[in-house]
C-alpha positions as CSV (number, residue, x, y, z in Angstrom):
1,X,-8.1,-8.0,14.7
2,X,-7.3,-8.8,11.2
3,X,-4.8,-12.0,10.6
4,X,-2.9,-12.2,7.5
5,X,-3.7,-14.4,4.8
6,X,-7.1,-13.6,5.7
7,X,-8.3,-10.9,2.9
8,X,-7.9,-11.1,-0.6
9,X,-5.0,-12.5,-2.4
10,X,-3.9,-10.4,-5.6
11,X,-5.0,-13.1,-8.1
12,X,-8.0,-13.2,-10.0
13,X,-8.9,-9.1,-9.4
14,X,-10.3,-7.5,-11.6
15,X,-9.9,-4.2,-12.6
16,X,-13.1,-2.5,-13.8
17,X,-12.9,-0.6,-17.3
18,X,-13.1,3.4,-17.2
19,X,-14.9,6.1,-19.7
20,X,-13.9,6.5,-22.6
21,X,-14.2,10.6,-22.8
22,X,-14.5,11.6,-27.0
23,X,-13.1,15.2,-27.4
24,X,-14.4,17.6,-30.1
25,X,-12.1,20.7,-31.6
26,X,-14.6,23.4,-30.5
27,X,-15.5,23.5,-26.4
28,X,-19.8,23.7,-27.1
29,X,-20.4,26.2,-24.1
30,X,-16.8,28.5,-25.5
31,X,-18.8,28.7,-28.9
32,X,-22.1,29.6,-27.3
33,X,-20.4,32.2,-25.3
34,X,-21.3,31.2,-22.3
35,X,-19.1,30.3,-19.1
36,X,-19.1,27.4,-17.5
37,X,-17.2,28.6,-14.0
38,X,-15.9,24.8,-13.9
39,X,-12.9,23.1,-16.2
40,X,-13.0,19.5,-17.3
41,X,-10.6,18.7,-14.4
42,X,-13.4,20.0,-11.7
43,X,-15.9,17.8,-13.4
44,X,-13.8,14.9,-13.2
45,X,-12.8,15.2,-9.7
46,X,-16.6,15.4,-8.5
47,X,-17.6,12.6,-10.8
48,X,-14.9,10.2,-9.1
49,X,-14.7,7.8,-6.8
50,X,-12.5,8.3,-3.6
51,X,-11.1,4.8,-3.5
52,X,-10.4,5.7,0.1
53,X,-14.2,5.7,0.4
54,X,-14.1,2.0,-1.0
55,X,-11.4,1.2,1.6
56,X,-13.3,2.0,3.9
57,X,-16.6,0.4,3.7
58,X,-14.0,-2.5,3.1
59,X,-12.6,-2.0,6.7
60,X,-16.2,-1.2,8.1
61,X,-17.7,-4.6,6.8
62,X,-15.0,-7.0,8.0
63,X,-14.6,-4.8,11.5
64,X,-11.1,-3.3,11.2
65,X,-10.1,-0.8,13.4
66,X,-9.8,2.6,11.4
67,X,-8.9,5.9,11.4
68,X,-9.6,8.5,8.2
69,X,-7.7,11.4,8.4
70,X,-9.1,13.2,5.9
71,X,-9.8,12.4,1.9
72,X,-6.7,11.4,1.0
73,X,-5.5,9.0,4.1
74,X,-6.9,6.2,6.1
75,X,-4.8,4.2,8.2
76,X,-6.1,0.5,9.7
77,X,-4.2,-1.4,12.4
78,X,-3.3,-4.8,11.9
79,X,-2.3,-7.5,14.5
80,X,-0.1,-10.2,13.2
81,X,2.2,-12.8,14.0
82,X,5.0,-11.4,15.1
83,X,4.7,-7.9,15.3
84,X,1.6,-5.4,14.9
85,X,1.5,-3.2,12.1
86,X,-0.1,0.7,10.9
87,X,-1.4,0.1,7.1
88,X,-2.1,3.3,5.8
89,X,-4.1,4.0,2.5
90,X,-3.2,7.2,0.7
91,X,-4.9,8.1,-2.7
92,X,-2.3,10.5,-4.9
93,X,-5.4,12.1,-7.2
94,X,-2.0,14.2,-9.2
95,X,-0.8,11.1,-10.4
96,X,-4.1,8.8,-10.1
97,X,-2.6,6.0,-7.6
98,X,-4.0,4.0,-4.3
99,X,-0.7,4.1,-2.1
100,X,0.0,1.7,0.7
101,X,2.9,2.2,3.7
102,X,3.0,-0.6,6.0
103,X,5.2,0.2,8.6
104,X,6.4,-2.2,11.2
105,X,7.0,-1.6,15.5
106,X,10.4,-2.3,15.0
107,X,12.9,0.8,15.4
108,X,16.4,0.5,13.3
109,X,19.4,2.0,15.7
110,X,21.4,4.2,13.9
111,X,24.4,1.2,14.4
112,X,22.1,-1.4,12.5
113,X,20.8,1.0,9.7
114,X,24.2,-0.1,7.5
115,X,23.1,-3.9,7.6
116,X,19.4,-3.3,7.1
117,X,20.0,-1.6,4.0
118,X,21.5,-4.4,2.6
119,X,19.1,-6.5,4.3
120,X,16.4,-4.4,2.5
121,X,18.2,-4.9,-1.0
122,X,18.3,-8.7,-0.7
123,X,14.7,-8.9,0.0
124,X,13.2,-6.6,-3.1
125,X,15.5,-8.8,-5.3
126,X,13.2,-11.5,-4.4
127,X,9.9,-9.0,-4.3
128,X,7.2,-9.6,-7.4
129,X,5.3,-6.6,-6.2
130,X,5.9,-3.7,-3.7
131,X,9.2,-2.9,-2.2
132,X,10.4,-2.5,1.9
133,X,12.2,0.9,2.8
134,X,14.4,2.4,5.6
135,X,13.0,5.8,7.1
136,X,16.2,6.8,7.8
137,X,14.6,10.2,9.3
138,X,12.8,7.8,11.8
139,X,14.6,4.4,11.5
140,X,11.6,2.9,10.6
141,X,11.1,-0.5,8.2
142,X,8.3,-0.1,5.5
143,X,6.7,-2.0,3.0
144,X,5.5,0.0,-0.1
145,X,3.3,-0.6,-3.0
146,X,0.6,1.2,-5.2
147,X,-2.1,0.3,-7.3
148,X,-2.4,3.0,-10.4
149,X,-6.0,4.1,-11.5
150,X,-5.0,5.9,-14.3
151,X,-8.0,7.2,-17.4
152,X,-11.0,7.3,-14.8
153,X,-10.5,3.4,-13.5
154,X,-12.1,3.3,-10.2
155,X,-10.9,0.5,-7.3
156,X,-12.9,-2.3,-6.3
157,X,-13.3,-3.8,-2.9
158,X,-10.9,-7.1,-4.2
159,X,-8.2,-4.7,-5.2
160,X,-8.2,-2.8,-1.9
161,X,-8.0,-6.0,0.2
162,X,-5.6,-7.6,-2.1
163,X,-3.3,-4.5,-1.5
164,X,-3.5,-5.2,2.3
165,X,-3.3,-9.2,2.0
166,X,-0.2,-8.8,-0.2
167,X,1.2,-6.3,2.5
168,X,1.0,-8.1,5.2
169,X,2.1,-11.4,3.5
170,X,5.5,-9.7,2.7
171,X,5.8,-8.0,6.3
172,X,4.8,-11.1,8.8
173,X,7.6,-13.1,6.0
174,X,10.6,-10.6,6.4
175,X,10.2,-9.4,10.0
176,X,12.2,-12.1,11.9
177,X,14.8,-11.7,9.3
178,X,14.9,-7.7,10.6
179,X,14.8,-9.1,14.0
180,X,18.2,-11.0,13.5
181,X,19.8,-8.0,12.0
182,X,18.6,-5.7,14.9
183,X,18.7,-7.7,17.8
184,X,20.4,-10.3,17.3
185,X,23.2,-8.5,15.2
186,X,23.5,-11.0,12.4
187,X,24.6,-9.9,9.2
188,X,22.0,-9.2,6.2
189,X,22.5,-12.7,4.0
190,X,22.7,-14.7,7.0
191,X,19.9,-13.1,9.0
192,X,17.8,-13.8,5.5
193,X,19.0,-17.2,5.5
194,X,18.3,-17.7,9.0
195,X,14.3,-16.2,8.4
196,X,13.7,-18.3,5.1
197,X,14.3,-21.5,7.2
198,X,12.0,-20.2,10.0
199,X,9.5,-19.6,7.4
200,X,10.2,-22.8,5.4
201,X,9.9,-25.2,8.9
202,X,6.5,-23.3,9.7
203,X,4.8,-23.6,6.1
């Protein structure tokens, strides 16, 4: 069981510094004639670090419950507050990013989808990182974010946990907010309104 607030908060990571790769005019193997079998691209790819593989000796050392998919996905359940929640780690190699979905158990009727929508835009005004989304396809409520590796830069454990404490920070501070606007058929501002002073009398 993993309780938010406890992992990593986003201040203070650090982001460790990548290689610095110096490129000459003439390829040395293409001017000795020989052929390599193996562009710069394949080298890079086996010289990386799966970030995935950092997330999950992450989730192995604190005891998360875990599933990997394959080498692109992992996905850890979360129990919170008030809802659980499936946090799923994709790495994006084509445009060198660490994306996180965390998706609530909290289906949007198609009658309510209007007002969570606005709901949705009202919250990301007040968002410093990450964003929530509709799945219209599925009605579902997710929180989005990402955390770019670009030249080589390889994720620490801090940045992975951070990605997950911000996460569920954001999800366990919005839900009841969509819980007024689903079940409780309040508009968006007030259900907002409503869920800020929840929050506020709890804090």
């Amino acid at each position: 069981m993993i309780r938010p607030g406890a992992v990593g908060s986003s201040t203070g990571d650090r982001v460790n510094s990548g290689v610095e790769c110096v490129r000459s005019s003439a390829h040395p193997f293409r001017a000795a004639g020989v052929k390599t079998g193996m562009s710069l691209t394949d080298f890079s790819e086996e010289s990386r670090v799966n970030p995935l593989d950092v997330v999950e000796r992450v989730a192995t050392t604190n005891s998360w419950s875990f599933e990997r998919a394959g080498d692109d996905e992992i996905t850890i359940l979360v129990t919170g507050k008030w809802t659980d929640y499936q946090v799923s780690y994709t790495w994006m190699f084509d445009i060198e990013a660490l994306h996180l979905a965390c998706a609530f158990e909290l289906k949007v009727p198609e009658r309510n989808r209007g007002e969570v929508q606005q709901l949705i835009s009202l919250i990301n005004e007040q968002m410093w990182v990450g964003h929530f989304d509709l799945w219209t396809q599925d009605g579902i409520v997710m929180y989005r974010h990402a955390l770019v590796l670009a030249g080589g830069v390889e994720a620490s454990s801090r940045q992975c946990e951070a990605l997950l404490g911000t996460a569920l920070d954001a999800c366990e501070r919005y839900f009841p907010a969509f819980q007024f606007v689903v079940w409780a058929g309040k508009p968006a501002r007030e259900a907002l309104d409503a869920a800020m002073f929840e929050t506020q009398g709890q804090a």
